[in-house]
PDB file as gemmi writes it, atoms N, CA and C in Angstrom:
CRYST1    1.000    1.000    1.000  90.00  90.00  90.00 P 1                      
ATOM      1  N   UNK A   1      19.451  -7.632  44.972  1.00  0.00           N  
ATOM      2  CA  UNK A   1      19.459  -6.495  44.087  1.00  0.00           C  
ATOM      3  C   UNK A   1      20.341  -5.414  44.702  1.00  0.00           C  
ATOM      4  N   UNK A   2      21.221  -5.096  43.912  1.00  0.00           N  
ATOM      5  CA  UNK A   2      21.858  -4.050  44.309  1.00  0.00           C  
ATOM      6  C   UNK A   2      21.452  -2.669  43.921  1.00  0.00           C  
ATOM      7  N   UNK A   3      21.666  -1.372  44.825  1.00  0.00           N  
ATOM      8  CA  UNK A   3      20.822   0.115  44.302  1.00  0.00           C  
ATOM      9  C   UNK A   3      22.263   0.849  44.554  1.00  0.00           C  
ATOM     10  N   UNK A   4      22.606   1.812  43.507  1.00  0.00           N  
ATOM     11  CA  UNK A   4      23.872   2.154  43.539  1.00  0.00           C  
ATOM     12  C   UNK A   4      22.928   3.755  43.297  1.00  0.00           C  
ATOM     13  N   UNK A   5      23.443   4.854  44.443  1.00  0.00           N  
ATOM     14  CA  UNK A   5      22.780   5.970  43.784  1.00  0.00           C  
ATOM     15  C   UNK A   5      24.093   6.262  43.735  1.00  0.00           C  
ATOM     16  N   UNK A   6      23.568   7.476  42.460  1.00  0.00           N  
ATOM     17  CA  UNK A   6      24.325   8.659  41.971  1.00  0.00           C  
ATOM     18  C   UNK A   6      24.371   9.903  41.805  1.00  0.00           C  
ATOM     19  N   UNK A   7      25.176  11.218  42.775  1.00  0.00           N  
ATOM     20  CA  UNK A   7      24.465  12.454  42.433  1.00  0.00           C  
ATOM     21  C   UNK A   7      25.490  13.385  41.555  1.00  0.00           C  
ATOM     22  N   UNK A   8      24.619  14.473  40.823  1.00  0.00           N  
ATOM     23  CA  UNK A   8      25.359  15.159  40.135  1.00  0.00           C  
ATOM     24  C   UNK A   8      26.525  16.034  41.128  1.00  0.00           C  
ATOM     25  N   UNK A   9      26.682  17.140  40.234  1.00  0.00           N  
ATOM     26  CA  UNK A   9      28.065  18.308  41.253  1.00  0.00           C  
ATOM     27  C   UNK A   9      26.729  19.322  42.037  1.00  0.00           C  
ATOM     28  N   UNK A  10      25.541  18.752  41.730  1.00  0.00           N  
ATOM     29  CA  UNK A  10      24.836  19.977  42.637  1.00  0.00           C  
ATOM     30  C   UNK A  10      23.818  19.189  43.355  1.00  0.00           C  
ATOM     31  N   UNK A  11      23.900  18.326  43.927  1.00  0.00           N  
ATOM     32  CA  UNK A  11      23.332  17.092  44.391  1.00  0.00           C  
ATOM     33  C   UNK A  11      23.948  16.782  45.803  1.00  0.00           C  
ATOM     34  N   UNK A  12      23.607  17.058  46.757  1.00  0.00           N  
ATOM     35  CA  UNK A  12      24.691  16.957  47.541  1.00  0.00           C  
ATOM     36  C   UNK A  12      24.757  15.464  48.604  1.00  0.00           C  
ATOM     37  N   UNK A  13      25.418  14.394  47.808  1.00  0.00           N  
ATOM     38  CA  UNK A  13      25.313  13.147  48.389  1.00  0.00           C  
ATOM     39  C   UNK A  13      25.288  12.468  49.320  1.00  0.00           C  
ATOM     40  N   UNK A  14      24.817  12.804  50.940  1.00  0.00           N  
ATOM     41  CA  UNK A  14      24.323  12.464  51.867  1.00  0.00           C  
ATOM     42  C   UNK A  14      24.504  10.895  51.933  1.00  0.00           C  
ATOM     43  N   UNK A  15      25.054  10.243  53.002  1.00  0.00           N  
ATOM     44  CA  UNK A  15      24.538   9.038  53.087  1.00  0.00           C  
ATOM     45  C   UNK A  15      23.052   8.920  53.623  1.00  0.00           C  
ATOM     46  N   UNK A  16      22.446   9.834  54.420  1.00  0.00           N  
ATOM     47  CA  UNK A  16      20.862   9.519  54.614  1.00  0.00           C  
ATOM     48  C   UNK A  16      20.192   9.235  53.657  1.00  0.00           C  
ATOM     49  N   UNK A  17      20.377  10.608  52.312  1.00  0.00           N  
ATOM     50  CA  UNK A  17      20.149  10.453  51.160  1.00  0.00           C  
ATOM     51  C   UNK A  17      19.833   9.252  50.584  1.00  0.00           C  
ATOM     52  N   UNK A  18      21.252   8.794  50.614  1.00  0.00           N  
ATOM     53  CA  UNK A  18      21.368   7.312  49.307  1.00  0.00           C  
ATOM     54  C   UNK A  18      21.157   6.538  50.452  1.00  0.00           C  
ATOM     55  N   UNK A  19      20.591   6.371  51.916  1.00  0.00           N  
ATOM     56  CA  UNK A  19      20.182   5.099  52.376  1.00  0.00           C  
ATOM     57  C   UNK A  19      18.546   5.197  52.259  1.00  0.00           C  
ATOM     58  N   UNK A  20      17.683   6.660  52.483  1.00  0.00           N  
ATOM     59  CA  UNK A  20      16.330   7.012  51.734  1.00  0.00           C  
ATOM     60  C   UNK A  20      16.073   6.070  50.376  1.00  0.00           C  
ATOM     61  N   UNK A  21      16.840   6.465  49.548  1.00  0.00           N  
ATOM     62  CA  UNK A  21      16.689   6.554  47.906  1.00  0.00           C  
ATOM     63  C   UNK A  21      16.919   4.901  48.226  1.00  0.00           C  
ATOM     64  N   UNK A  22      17.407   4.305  48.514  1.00  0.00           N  
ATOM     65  CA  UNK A  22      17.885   2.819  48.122  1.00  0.00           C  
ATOM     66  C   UNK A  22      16.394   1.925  48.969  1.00  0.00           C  
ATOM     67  N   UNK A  23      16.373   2.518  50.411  1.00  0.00           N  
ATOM     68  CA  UNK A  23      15.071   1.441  51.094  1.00  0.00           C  
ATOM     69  C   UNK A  23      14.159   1.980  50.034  1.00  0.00           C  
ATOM     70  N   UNK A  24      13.839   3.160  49.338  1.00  0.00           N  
ATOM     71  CA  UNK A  24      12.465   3.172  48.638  1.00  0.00           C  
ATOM     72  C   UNK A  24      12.390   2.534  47.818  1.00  0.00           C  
ATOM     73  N   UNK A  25      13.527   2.476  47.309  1.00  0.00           N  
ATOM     74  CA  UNK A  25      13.687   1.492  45.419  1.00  0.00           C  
ATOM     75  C   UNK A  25      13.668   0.240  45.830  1.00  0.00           C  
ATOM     76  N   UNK A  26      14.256  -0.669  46.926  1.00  0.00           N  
ATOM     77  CA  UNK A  26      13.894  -2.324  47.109  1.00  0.00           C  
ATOM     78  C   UNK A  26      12.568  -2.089  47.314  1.00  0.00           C  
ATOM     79  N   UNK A  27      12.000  -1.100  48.224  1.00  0.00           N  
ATOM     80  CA  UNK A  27      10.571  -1.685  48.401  1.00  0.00           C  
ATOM     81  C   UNK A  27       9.487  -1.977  47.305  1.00  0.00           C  
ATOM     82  N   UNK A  28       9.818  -0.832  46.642  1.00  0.00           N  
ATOM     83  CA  UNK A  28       8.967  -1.164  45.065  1.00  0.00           C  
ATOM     84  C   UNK A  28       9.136  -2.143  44.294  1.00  0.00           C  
ATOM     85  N   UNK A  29      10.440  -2.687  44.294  1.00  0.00           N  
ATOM     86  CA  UNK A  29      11.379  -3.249  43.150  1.00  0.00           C  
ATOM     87  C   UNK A  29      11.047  -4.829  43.831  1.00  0.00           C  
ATOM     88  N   UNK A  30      10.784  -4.791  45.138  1.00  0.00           N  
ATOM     89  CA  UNK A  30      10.949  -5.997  45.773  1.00  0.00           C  
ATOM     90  C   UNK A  30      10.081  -7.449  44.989  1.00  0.00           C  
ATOM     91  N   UNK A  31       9.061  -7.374  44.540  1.00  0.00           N  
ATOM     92  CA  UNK A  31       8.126  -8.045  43.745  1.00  0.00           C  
ATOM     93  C   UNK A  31       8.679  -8.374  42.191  1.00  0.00           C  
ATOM     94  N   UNK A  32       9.628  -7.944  42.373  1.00  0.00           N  
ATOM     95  CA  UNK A  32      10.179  -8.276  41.055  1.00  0.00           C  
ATOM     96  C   UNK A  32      11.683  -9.188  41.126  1.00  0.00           C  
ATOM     97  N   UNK A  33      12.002  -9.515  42.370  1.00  0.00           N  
ATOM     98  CA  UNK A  33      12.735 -10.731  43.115  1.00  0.00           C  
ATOM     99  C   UNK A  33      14.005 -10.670  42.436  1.00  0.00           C  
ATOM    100  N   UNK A  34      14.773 -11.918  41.886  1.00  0.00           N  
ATOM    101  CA  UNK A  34      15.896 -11.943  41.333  1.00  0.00           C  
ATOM    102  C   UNK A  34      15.657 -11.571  39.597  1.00  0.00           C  
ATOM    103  N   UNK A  35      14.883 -11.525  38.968  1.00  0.00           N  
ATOM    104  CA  UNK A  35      14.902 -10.822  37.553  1.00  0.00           C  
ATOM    105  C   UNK A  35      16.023  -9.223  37.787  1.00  0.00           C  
ATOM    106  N   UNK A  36      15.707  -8.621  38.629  1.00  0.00           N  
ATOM    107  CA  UNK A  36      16.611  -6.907  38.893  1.00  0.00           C  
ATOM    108  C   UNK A  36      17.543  -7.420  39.684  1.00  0.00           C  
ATOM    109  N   UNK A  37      18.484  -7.222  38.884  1.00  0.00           N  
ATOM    110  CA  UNK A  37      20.252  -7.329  39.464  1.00  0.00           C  
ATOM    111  C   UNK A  37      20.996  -6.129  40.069  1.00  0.00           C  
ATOM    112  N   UNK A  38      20.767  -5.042  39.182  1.00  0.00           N  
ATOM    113  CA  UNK A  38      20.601  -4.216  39.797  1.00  0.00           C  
ATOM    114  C   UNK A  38      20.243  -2.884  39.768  1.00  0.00           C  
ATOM    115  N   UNK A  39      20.043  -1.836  40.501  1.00  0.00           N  
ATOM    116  CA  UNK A  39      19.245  -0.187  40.280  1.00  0.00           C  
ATOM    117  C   UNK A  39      20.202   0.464  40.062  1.00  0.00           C  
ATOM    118  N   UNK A  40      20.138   1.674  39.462  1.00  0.00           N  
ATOM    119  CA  UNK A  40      21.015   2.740  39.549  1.00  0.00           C  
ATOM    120  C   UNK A  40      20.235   4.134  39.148  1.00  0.00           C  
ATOM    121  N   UNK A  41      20.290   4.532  40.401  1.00  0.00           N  
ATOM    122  CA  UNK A  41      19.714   6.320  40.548  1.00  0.00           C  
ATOM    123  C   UNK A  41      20.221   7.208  40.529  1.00  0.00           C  
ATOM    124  N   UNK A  42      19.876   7.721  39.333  1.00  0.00           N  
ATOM    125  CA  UNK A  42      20.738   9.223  38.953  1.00  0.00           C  
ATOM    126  C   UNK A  42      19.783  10.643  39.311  1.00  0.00           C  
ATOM    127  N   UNK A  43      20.645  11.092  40.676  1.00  0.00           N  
ATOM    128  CA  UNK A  43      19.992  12.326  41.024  1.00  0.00           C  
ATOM    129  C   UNK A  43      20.615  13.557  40.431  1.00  0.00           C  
ATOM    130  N   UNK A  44      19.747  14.614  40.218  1.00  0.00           N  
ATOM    131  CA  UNK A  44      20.388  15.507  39.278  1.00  0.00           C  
ATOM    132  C   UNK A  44      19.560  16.864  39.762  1.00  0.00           C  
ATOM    133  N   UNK A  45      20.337  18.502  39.686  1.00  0.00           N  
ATOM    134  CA  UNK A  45      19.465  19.498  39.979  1.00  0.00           C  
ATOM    135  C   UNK A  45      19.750  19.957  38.491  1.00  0.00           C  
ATOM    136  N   UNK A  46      18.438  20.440  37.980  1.00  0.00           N  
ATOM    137  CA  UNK A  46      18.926  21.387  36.825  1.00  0.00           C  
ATOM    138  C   UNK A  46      19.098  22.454  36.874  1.00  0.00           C  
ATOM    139  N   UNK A  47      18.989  22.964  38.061  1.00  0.00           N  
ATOM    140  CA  UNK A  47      18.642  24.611  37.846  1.00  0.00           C  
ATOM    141  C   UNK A  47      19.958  24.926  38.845  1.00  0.00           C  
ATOM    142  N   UNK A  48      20.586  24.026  39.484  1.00  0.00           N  
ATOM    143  CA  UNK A  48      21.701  23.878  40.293  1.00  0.00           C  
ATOM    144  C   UNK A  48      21.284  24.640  41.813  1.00  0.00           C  
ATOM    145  N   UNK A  49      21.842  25.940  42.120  1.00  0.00           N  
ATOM    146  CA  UNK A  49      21.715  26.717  43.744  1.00  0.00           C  
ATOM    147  C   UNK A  49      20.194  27.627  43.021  1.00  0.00           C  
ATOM    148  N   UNK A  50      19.974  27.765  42.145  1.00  0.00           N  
ATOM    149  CA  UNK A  50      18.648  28.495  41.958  1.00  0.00           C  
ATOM    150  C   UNK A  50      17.523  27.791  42.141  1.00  0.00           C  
ATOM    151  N   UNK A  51      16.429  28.213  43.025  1.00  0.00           N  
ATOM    152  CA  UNK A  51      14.993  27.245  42.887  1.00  0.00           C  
ATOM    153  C   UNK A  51      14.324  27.520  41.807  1.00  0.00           C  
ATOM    154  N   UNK A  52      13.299  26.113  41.578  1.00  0.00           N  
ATOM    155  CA  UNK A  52      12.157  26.535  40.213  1.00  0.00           C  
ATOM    156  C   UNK A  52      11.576  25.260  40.888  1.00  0.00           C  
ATOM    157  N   UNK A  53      10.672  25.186  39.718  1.00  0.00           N  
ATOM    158  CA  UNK A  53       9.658  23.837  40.108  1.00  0.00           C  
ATOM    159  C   UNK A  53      10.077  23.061  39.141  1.00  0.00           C  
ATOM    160  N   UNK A  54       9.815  21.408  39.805  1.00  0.00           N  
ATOM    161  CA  UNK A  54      10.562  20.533  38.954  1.00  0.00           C  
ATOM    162  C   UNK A  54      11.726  20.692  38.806  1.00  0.00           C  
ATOM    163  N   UNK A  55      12.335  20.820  39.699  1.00  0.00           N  
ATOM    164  CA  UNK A  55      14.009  21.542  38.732  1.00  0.00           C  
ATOM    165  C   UNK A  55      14.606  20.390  39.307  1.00  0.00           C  
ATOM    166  N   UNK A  56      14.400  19.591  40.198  1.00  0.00           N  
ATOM    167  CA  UNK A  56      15.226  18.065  40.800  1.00  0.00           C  
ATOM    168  C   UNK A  56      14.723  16.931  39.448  1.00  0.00           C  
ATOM    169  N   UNK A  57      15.716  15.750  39.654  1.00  0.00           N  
ATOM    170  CA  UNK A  57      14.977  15.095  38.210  1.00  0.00           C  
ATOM    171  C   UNK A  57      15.755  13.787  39.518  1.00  0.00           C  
ATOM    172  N   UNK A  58      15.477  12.788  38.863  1.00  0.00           N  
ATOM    173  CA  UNK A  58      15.647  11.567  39.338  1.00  0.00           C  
ATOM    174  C   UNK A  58      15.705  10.167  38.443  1.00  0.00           C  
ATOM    175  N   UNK A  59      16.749   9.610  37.454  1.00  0.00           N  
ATOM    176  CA  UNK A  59      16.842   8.367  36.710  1.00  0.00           C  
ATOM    177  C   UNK A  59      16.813   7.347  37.561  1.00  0.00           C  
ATOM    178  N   UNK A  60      16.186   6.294  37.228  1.00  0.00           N  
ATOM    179  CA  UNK A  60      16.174   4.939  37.731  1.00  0.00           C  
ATOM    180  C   UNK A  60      16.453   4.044  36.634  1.00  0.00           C  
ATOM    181  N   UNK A  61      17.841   3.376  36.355  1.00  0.00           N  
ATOM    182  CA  UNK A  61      17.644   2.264  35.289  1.00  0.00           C  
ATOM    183  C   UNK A  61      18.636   0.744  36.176  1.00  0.00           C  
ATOM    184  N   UNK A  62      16.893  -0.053  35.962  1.00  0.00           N  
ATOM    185  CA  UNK A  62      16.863  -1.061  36.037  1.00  0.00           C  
ATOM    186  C   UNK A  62      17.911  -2.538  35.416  1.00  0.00           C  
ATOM    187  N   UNK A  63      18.362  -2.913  36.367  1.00  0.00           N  
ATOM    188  CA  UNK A  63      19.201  -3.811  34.883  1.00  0.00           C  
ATOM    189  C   UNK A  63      18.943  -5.287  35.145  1.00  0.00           C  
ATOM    190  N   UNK A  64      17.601  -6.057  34.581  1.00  0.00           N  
ATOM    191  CA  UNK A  64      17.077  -7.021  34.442  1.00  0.00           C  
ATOM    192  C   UNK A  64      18.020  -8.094  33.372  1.00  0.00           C  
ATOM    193  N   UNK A  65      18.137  -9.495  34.499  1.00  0.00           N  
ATOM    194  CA  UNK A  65      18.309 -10.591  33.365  1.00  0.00           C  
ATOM    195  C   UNK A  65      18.270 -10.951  32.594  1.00  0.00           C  
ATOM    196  N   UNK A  66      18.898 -10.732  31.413  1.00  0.00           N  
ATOM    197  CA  UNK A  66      18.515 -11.539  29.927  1.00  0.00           C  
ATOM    198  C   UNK A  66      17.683 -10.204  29.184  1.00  0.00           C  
ATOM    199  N   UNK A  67      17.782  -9.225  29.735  1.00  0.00           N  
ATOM    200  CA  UNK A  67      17.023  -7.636  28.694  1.00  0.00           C  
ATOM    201  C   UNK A  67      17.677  -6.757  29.103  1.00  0.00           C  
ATOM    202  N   UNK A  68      17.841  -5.649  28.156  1.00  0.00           N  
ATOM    203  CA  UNK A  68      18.304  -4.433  28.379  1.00  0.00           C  
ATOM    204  C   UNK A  68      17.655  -3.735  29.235  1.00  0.00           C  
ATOM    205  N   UNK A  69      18.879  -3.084  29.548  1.00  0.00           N  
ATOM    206  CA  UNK A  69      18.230  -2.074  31.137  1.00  0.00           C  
ATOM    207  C   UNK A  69      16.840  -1.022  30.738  1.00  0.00           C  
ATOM    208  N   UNK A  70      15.784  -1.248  31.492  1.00  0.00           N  
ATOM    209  CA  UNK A  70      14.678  -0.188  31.429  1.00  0.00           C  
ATOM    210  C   UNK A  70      14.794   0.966  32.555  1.00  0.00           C  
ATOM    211  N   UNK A  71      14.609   2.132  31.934  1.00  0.00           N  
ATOM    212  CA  UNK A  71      14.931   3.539  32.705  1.00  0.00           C  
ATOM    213  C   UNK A  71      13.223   4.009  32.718  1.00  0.00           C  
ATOM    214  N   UNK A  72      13.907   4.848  33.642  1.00  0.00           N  
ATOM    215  CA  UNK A  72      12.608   5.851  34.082  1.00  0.00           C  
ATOM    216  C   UNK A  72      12.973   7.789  34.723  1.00  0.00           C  
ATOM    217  N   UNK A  73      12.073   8.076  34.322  1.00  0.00           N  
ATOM    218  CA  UNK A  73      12.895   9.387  34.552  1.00  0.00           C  
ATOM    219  C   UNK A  73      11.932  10.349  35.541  1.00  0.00           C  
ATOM    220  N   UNK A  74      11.920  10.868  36.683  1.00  0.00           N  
ATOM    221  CA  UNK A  74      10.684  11.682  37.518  1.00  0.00           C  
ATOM    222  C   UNK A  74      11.544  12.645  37.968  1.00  0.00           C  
ATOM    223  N   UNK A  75      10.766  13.903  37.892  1.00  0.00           N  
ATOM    224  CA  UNK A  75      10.836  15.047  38.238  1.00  0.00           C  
ATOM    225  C   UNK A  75       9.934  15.662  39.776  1.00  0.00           C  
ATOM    226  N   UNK A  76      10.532  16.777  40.187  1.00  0.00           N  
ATOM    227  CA  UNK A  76       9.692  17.039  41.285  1.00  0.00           C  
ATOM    228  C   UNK A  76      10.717  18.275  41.784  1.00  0.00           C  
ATOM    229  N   UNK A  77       9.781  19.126  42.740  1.00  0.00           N  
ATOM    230  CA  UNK A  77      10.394  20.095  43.393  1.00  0.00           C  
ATOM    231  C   UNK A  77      11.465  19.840  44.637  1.00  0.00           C  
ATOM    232  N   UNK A  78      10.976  18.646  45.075  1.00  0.00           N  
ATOM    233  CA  UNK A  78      12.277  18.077  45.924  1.00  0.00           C  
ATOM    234  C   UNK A  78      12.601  16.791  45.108  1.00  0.00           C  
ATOM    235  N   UNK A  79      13.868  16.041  45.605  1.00  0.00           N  
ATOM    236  CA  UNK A  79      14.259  15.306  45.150  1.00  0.00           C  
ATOM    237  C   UNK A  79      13.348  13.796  45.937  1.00  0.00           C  
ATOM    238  N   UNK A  80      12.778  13.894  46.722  1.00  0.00           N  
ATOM    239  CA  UNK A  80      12.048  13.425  47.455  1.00  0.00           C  
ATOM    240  C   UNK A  80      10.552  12.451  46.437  1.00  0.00           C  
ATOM    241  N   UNK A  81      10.328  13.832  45.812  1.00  0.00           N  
ATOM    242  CA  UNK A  81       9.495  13.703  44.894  1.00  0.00           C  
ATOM    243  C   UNK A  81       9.802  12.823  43.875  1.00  0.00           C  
ATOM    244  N   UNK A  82      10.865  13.564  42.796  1.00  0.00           N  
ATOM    245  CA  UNK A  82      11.734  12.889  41.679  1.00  0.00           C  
ATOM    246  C   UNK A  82      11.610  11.740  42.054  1.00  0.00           C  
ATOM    247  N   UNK A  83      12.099  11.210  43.119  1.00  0.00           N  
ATOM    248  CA  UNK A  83      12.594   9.930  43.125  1.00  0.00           C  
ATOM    249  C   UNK A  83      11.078   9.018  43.579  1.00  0.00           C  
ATOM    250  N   UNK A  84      10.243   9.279  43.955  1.00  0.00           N  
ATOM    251  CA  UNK A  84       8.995   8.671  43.939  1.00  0.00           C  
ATOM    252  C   UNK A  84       8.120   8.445  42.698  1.00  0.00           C  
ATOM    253  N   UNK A  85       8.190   9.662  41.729  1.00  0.00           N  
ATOM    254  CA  UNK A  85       7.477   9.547  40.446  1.00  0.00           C  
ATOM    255  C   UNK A  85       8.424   8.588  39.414  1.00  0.00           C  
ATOM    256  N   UNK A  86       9.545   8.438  39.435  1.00  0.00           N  
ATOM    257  CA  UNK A  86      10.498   7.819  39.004  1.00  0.00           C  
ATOM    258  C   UNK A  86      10.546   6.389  39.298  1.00  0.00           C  
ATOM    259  N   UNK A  87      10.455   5.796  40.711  1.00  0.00           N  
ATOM    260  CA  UNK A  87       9.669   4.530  41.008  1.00  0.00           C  
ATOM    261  C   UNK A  87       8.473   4.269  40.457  1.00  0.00           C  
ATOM    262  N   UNK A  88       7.560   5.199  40.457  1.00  0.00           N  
ATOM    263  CA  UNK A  88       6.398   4.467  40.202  1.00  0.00           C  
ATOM    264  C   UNK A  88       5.942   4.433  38.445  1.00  0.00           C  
ATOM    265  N   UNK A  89       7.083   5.444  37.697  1.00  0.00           N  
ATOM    266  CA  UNK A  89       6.992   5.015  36.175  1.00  0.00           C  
ATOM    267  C   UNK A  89       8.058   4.037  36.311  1.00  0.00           C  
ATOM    268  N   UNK A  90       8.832   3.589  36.443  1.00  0.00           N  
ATOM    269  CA  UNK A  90       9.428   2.515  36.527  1.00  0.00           C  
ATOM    270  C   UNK A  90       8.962   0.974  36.793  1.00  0.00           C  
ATOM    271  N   UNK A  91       8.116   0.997  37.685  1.00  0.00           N  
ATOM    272  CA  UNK A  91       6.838  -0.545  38.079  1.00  0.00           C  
ATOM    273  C   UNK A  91       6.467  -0.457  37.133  1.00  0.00           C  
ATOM    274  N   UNK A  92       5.728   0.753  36.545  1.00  0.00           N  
ATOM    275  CA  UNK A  92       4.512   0.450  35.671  1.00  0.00           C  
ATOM    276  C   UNK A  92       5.234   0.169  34.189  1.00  0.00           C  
ATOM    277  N   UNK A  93       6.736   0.287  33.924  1.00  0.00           N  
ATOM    278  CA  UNK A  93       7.693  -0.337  32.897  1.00  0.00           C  
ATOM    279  C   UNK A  93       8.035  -2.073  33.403  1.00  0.00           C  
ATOM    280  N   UNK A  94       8.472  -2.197  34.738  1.00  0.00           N  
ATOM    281  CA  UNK A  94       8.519  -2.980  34.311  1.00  0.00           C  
ATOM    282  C   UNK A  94       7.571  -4.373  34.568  1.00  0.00           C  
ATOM    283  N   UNK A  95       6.305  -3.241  34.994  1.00  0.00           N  
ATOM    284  CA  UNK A  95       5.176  -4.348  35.099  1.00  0.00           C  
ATOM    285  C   UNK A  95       4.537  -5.062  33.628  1.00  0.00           C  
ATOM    286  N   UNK A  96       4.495  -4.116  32.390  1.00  0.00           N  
ATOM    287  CA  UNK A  96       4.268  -4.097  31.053  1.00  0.00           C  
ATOM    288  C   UNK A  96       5.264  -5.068  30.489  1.00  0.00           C  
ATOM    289  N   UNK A  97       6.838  -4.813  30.904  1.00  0.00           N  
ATOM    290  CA  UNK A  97       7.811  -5.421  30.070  1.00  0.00           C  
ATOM    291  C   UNK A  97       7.099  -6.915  30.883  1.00  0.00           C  
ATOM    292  N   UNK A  98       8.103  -7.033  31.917  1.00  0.00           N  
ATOM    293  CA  UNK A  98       7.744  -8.478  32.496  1.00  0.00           C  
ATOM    294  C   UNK A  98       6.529  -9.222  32.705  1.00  0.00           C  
ATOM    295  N   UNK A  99       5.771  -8.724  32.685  1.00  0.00           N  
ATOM    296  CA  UNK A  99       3.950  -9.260  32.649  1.00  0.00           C  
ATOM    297  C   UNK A  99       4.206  -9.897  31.051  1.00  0.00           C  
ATOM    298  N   UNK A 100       4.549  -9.132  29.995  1.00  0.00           N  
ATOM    299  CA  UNK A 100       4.321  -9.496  28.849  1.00  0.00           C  
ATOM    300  C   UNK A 100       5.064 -10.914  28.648  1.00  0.00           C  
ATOM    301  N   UNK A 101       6.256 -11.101  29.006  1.00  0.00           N  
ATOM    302  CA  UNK A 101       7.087 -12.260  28.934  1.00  0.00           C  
ATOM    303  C   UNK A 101       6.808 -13.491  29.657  1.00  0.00           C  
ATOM    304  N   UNK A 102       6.039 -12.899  31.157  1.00  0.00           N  
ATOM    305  CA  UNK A 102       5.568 -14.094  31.082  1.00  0.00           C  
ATOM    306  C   UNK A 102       4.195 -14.415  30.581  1.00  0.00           C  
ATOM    307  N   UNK A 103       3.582 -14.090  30.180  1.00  0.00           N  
ATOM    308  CA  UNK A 103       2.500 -14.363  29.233  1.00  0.00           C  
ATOM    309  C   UNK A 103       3.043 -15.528  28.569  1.00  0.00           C  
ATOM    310  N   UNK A 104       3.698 -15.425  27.992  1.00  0.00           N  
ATOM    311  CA  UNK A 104       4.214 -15.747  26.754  1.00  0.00           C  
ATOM    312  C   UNK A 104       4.601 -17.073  26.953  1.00  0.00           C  
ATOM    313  N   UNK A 105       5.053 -17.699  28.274  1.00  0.00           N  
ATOM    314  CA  UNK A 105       5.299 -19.075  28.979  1.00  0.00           C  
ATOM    315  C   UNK A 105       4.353 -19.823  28.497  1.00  0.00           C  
ATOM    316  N   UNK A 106       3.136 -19.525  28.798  1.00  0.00           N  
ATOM    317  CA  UNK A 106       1.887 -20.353  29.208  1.00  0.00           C  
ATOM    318  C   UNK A 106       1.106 -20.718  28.193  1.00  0.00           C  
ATOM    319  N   UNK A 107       1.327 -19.800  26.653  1.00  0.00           N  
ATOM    320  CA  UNK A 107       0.609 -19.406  25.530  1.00  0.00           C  
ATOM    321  C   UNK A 107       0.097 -20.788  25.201  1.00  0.00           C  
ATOM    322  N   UNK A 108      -0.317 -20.781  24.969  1.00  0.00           N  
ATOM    323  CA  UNK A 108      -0.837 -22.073  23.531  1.00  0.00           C  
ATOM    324  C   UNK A 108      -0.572 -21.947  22.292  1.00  0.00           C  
ATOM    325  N   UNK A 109       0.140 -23.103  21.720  1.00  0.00           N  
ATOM    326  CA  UNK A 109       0.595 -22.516  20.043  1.00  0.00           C  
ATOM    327  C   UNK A 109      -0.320 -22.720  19.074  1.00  0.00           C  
ATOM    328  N   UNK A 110      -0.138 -22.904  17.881  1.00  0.00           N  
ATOM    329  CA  UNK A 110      -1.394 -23.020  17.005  1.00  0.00           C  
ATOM    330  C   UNK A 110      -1.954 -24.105  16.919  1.00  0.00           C  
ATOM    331  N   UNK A 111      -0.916 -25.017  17.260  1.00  0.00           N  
ATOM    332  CA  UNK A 111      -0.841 -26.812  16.991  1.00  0.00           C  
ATOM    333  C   UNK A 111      -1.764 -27.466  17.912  1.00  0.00           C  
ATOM    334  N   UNK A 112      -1.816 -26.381  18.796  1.00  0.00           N  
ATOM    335  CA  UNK A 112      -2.313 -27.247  20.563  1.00  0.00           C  
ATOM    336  C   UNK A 112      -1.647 -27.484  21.665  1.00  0.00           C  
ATOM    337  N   UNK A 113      -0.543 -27.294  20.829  1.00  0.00           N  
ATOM    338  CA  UNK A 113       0.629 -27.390  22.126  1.00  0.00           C  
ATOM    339  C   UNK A 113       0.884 -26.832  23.095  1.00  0.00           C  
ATOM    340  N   UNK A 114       1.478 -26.622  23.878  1.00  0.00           N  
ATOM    341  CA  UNK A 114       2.178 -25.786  24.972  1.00  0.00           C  
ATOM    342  C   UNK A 114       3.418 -25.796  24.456  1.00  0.00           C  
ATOM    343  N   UNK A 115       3.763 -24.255  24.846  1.00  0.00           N  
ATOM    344  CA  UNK A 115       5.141 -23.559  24.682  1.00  0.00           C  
ATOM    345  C   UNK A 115       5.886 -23.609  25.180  1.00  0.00           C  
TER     346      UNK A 115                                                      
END                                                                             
């Protein structure tokens, strides 16, 4: 799986940064094996050199085999944050998407059959 981060013009792109942001996203992502080809994290400030809360945001979109890419979007006062709430709505996408599909392997059809 490849993790490609990305920061805006007020984002200031660190390689510590994007080597942080990338070990956190395999570790989560890791259980989900070769289905995720690959990540892409979009770090972003909205409020730019001014502080607020929430004002860091953090995209994660997933780009799974054979389905369109599933995103996730987390916010937080550091980017630290963002990018943690953003992982963990992201599992829980693509624990729903992919749980559901494979369901769907094993089903039984109406006939009696296997699918």
């Amino acid at each position: 799986m490849q993790v490609k981060v990305i920061g805006d013009n007020h984002v200031r792109g660190t390689a510590g940064l994007a080597q942080e942001v990338e070990t956190s996203v395999e570790a989560a992502l890791k259980r989900f094996g070769q289905q995720i080809t690959r990540v892409e994290a979009h770090l972003s400030d909205e409020n730019s050199h001014k502080r607020g809360d929430n004002d860091k945001q953090c995209t994660l979109e997933a780009h799974v085999a054979g389905l369109q890419a599933i995103a996730a979007t987390g916010n937080g006062s550091t980017l630290n944050q963002a990018v943690h709430e953003s992982i963990n709505k992201l599992v829980a996408q693509l624990d729903h998407k992919l749980g559901r599909l494979g369901e769907r392997k094993g089903r039984t059809a109406m006939g009696g059959e296997e699918e």
